[in-house]
Jmol script that loads the backbone (N, CA, C; Angstrom):
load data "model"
ATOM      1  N   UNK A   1     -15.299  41.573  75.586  1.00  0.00           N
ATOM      2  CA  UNK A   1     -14.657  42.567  74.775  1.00  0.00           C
ATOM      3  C   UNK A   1     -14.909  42.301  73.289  1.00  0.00           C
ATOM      4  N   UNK A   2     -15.166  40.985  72.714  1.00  0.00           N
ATOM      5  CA  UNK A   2     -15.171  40.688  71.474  1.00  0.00           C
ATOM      6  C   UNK A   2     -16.749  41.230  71.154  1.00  0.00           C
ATOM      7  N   UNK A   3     -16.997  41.000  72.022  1.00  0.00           N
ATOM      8  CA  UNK A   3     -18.631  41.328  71.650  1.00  0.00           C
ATOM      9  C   UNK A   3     -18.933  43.286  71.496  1.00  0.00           C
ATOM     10  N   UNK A   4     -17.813  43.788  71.849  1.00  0.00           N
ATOM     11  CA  UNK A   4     -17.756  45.278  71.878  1.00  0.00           C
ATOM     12  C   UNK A   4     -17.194  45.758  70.474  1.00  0.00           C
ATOM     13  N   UNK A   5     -16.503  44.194  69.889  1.00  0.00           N
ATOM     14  CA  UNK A   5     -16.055  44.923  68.516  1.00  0.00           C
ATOM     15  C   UNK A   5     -14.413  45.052  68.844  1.00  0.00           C
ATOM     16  N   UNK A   6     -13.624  44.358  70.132  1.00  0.00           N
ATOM     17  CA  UNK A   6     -12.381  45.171  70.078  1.00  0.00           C
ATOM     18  C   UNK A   6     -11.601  43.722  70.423  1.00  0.00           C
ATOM     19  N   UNK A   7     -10.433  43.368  69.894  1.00  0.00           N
ATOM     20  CA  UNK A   7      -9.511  42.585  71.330  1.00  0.00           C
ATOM     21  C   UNK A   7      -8.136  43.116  71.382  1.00  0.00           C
ATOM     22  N   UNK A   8      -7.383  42.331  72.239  1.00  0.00           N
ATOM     23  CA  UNK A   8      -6.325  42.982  72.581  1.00  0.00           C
ATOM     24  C   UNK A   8      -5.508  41.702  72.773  1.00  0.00           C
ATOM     25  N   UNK A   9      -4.782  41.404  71.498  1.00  0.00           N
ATOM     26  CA  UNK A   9      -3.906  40.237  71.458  1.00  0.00           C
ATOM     27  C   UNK A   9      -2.416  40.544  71.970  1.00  0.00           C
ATOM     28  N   UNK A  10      -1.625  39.825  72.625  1.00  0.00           N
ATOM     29  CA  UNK A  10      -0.530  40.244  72.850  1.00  0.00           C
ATOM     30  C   UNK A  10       0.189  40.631  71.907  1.00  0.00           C
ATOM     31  N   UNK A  11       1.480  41.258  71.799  1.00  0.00           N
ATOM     32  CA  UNK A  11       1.998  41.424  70.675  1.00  0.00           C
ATOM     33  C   UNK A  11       3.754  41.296  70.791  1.00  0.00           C
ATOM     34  N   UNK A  12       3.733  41.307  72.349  1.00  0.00           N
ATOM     35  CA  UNK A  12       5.384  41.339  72.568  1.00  0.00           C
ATOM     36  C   UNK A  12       5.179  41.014  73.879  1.00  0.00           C
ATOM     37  N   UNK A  13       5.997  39.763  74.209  1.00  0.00           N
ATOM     38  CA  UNK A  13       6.563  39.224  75.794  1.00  0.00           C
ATOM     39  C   UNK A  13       7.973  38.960  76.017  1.00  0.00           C
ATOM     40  N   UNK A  14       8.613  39.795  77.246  1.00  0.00           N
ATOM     41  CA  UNK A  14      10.018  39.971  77.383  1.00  0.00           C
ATOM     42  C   UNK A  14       9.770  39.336  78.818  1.00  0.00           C
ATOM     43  N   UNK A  15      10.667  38.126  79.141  1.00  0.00           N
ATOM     44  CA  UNK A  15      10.837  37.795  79.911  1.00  0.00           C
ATOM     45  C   UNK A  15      12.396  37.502  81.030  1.00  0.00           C
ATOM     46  N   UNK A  16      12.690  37.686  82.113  1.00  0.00           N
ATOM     47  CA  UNK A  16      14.250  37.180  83.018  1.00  0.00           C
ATOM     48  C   UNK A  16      14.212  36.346  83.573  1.00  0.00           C
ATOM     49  N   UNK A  17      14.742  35.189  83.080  1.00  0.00           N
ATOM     50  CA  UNK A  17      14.588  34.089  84.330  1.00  0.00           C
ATOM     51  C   UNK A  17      15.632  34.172  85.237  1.00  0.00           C
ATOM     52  N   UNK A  18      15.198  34.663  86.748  1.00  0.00           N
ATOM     53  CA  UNK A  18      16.011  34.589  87.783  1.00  0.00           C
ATOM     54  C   UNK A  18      16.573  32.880  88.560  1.00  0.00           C
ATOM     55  N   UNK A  19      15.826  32.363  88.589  1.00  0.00           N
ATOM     56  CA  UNK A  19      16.026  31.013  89.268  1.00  0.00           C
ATOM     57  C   UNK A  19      14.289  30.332  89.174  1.00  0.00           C
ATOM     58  N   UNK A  20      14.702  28.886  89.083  1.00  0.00           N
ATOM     59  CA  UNK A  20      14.044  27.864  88.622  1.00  0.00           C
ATOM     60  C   UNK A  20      12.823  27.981  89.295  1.00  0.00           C
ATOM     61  N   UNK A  21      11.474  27.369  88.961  1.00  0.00           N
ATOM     62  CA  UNK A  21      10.513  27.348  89.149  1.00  0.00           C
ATOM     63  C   UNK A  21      10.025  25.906  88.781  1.00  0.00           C
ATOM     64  N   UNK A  22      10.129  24.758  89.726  1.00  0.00           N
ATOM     65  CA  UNK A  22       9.449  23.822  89.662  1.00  0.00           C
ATOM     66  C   UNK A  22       8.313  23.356  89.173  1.00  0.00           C
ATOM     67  N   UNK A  23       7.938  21.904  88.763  1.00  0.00           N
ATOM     68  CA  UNK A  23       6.713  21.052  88.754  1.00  0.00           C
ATOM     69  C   UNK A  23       5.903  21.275  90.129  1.00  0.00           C
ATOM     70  N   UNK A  24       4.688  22.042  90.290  1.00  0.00           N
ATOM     71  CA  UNK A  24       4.058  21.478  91.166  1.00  0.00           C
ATOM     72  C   UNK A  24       4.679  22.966  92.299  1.00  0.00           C
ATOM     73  N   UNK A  25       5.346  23.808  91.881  1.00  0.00           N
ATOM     74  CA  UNK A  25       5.424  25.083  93.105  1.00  0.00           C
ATOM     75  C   UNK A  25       4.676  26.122  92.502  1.00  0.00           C
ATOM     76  N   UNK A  26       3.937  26.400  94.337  1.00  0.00           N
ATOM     77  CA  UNK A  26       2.973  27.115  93.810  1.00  0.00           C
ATOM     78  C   UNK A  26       3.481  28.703  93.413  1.00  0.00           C
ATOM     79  N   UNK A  27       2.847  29.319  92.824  1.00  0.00           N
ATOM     80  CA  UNK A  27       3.864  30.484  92.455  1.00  0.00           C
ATOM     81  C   UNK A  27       2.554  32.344  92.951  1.00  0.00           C
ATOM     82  N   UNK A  28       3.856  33.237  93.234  1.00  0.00           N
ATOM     83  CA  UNK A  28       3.142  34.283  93.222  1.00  0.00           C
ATOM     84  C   UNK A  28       3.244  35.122  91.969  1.00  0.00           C
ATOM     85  N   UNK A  29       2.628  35.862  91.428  1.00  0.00           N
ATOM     86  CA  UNK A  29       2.686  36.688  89.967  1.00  0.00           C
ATOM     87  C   UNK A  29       1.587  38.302  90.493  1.00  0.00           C
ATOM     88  N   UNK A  30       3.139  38.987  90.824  1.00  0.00           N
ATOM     89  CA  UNK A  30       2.757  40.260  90.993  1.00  0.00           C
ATOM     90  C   UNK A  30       2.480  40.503  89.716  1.00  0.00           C
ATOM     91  N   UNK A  31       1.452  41.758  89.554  1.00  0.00           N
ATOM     92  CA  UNK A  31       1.204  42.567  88.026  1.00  0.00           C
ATOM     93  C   UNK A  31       0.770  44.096  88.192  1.00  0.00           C
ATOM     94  N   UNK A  32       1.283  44.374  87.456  1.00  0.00           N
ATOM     95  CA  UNK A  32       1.167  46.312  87.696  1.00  0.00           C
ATOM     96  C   UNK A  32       1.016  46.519  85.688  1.00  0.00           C
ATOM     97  N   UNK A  33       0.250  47.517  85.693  1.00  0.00           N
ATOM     98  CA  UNK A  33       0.281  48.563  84.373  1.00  0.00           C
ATOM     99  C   UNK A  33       1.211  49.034  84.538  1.00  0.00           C
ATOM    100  N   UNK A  34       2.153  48.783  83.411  1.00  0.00           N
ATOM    101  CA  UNK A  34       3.441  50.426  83.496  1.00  0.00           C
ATOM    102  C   UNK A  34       3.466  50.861  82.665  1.00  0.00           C
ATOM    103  N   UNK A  35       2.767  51.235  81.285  1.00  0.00           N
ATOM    104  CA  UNK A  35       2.484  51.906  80.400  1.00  0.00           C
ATOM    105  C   UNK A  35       0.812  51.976  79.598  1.00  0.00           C
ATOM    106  N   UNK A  36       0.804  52.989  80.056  1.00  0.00           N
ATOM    107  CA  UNK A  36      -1.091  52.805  78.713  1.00  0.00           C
ATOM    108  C   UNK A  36      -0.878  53.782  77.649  1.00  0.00           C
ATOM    109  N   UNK A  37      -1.265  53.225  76.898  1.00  0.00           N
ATOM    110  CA  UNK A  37      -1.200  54.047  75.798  1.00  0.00           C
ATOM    111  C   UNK A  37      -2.741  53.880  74.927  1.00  0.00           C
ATOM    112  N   UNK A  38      -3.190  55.042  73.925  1.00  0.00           N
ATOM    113  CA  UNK A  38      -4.662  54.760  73.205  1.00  0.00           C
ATOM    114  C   UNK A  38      -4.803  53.417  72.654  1.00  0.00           C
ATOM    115  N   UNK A  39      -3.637  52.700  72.002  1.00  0.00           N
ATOM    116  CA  UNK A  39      -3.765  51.424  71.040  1.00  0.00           C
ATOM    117  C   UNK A  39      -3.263  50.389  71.974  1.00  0.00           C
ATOM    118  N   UNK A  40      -2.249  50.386  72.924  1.00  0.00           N
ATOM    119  CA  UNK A  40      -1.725  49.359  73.597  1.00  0.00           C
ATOM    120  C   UNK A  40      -1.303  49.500  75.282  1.00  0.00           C
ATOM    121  N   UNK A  41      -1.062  48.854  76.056  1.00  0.00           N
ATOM    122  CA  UNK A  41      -1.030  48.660  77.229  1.00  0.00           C
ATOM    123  C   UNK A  41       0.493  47.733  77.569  1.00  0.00           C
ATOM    124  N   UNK A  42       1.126  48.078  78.809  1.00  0.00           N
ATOM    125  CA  UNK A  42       2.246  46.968  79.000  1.00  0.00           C
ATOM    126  C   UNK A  42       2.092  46.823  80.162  1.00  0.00           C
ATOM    127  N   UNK A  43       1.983  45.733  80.460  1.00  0.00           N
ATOM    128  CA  UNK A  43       2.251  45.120  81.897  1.00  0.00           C
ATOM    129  C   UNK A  43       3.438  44.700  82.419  1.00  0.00           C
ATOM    130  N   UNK A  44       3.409  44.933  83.514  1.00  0.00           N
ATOM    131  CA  UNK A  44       4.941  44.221  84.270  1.00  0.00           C
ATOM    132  C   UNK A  44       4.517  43.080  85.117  1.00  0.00           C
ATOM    133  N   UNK A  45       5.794  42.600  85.518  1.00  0.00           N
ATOM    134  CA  UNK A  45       5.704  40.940  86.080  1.00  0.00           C
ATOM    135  C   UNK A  45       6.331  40.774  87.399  1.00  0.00           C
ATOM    136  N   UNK A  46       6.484  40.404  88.527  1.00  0.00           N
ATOM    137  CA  UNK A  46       7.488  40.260  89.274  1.00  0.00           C
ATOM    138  C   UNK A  46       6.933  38.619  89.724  1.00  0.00           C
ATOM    139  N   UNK A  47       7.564  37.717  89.625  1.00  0.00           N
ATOM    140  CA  UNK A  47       7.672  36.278  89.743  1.00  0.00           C
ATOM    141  C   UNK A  47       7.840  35.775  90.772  1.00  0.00           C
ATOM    142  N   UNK A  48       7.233  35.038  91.597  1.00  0.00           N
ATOM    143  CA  UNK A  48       7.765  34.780  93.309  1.00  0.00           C
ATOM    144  C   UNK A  48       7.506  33.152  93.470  1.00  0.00           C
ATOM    145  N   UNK A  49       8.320  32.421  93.816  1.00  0.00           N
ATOM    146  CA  UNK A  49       8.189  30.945  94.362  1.00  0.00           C
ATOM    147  C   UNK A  49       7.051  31.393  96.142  1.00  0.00           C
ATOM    148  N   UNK A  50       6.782  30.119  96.356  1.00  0.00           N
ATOM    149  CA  UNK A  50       6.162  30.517  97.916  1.00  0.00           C
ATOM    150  C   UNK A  50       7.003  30.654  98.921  1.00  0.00           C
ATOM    151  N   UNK A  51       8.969  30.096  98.501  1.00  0.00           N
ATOM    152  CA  UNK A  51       9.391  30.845  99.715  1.00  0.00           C
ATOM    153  C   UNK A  51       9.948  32.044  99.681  1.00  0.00           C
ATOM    154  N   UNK A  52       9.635  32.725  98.384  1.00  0.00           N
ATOM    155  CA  UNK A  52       9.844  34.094  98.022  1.00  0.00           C
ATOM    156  C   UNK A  52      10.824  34.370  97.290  1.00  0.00           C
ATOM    157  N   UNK A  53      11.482  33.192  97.099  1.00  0.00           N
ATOM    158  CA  UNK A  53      12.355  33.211  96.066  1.00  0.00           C
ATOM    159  C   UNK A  53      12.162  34.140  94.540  1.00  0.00           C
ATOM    160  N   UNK A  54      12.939  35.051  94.030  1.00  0.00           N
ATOM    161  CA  UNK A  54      12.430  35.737  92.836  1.00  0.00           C
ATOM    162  C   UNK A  54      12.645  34.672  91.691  1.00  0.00           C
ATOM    163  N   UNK A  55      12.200  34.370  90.957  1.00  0.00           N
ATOM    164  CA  UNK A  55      11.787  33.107  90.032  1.00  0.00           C
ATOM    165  C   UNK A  55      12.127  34.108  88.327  1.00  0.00           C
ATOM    166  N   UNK A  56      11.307  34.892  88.173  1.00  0.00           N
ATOM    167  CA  UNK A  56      11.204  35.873  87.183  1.00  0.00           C
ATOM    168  C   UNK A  56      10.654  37.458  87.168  1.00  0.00           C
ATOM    169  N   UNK A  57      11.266  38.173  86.298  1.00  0.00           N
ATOM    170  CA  UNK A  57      10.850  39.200  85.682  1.00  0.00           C
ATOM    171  C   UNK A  57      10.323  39.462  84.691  1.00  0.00           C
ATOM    172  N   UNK A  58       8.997  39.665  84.093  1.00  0.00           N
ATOM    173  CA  UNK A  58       8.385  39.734  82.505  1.00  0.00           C
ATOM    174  C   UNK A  58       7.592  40.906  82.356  1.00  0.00           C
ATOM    175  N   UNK A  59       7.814  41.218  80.921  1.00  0.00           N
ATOM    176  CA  UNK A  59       6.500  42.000  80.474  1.00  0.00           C
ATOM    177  C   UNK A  59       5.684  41.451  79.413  1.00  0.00           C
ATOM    178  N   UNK A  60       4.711  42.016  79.111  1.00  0.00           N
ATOM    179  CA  UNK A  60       3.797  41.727  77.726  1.00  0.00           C
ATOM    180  C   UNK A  60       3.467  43.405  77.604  1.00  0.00           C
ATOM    181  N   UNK A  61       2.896  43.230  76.093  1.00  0.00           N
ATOM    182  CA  UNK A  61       2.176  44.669  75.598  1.00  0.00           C
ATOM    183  C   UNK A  61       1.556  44.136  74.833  1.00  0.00           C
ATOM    184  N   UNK A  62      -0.052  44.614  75.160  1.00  0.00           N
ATOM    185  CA  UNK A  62      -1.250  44.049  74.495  1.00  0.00           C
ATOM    186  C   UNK A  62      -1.823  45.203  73.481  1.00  0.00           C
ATOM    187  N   UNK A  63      -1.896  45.000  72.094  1.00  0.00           N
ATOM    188  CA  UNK A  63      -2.460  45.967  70.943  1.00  0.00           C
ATOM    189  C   UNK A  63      -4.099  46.095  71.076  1.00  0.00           C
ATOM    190  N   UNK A  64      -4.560  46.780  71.237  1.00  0.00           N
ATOM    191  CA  UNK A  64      -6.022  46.844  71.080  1.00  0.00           C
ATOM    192  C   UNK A  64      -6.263  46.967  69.239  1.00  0.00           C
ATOM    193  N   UNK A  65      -7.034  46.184  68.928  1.00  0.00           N
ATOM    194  CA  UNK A  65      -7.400  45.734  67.451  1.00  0.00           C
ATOM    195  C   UNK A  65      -9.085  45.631  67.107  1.00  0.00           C
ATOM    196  N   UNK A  66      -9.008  45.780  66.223  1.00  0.00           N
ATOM    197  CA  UNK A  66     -10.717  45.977  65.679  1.00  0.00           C
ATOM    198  C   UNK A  66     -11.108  44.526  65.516  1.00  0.00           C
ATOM    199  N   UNK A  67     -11.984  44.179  66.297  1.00  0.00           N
ATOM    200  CA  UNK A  67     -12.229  42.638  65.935  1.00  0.00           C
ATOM    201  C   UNK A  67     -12.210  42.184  64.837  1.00  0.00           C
ATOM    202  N   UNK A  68     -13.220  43.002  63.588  1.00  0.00           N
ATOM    203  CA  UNK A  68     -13.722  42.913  62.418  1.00  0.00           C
ATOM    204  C   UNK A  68     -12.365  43.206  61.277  1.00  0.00           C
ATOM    205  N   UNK A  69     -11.533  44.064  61.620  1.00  0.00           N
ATOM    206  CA  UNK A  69     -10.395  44.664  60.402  1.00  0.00           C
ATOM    207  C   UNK A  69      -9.107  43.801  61.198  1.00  0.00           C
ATOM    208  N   UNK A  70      -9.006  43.445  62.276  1.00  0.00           N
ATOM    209  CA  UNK A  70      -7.487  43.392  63.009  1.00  0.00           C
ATOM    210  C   UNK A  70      -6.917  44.586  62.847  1.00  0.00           C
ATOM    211  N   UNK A  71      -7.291  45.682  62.396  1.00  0.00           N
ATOM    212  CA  UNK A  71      -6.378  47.148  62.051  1.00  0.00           C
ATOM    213  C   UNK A  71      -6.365  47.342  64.030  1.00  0.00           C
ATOM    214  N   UNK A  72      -5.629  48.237  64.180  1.00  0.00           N
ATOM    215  CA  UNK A  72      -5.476  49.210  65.610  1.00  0.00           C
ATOM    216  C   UNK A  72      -6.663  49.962  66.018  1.00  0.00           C
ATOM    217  N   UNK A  73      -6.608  50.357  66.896  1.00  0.00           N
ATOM    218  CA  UNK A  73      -7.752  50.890  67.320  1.00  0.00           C
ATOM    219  C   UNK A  73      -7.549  51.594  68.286  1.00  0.00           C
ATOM    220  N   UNK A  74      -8.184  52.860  68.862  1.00  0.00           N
ATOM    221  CA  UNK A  74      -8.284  53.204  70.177  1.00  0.00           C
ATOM    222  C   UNK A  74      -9.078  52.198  71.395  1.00  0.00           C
ATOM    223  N   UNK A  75      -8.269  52.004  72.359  1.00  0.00           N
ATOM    224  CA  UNK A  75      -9.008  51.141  73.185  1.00  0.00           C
ATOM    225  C   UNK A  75     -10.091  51.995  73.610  1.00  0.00           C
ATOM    226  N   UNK A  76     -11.114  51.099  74.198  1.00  0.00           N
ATOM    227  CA  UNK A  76     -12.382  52.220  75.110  1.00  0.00           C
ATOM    228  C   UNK A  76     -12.186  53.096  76.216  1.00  0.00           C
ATOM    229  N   UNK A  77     -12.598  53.975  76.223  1.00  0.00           N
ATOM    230  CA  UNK A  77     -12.399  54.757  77.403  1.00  0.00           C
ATOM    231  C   UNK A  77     -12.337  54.070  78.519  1.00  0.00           C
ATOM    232  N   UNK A  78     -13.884  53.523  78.810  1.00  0.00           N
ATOM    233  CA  UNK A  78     -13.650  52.798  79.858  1.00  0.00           C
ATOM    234  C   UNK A  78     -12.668  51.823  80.480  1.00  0.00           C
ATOM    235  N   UNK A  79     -11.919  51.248  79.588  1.00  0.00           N
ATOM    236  CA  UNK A  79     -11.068  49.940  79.710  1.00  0.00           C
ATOM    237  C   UNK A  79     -10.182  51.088  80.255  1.00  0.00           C
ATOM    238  N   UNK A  80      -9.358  52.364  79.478  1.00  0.00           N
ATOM    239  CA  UNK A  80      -8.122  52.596  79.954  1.00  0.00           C
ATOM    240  C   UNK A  80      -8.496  53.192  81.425  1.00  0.00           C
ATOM    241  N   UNK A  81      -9.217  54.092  81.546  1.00  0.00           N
ATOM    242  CA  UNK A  81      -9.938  54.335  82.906  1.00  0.00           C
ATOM    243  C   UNK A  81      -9.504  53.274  84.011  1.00  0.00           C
ATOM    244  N   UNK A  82     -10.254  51.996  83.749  1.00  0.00           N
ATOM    245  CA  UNK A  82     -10.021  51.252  84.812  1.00  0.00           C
ATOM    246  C   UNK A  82      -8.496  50.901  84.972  1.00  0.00           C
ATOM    247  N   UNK A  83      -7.507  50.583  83.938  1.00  0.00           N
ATOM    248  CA  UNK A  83      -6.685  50.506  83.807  1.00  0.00           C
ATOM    249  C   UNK A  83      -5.933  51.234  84.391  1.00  0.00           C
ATOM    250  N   UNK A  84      -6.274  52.492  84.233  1.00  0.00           N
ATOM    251  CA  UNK A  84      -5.191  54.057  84.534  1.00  0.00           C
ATOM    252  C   UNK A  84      -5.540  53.914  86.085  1.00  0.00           C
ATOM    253  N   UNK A  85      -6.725  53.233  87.151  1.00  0.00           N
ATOM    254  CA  UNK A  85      -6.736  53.153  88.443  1.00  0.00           C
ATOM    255  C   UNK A  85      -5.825  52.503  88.538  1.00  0.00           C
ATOM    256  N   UNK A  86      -4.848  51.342  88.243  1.00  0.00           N
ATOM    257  CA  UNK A  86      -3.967  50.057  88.917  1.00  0.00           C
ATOM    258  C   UNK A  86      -3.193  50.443  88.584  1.00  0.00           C
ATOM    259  N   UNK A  87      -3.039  51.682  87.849  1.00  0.00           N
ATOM    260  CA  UNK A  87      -1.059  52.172  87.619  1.00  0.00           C
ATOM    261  C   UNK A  87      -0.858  52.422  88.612  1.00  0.00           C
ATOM    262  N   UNK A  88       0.550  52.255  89.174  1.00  0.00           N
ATOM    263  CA  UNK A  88       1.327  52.912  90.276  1.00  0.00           C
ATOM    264  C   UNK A  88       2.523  54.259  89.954  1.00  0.00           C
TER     265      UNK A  88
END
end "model"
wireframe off; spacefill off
backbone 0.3
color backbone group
């Protein structure tokens, strides 16, 4: 992506800690798109221990930025495209 001229640094992570998550457990990390937008994207989180225990809830929202200015940017078509397939 850097090489396209664009990145997409996080800019905000909201996280719930439901119950503890050990040294050494292996963990599941559901992820879904739940918002796209031209400049930014948010992901959701659902947190799982291996005996399914819910561990956490999080989001992030990633800014798409001009490599060269850091100003905003429209992300690429293509990126939201693929993106806009994994929304639910």
């Amino acid at each position: 992506m850097e090489d396209e001229g664009f990145i997409l640094p996080v800019v905000e992570v909201n996280i719930r800690y439901r119950s503890p998550a050990y040294y050494d457990d292996l963990l599941k990390i559901e992820t879904r798109v739940k918002e796209l937008g031209r400049v930014k994207v948010e992901f959701a989180y659902e947190i799982y221990r291996e005996d399914g225990t819910h561990v956490a809830t999080a989001t992030t929202v990633l800014g798409c930025l001009s490599r060269a200015t850091r100003k905003p940017i429209a992300s690429p078509q293509d990126i939201r495209d693929a993106l806009q397939k994994t929304m639910v």
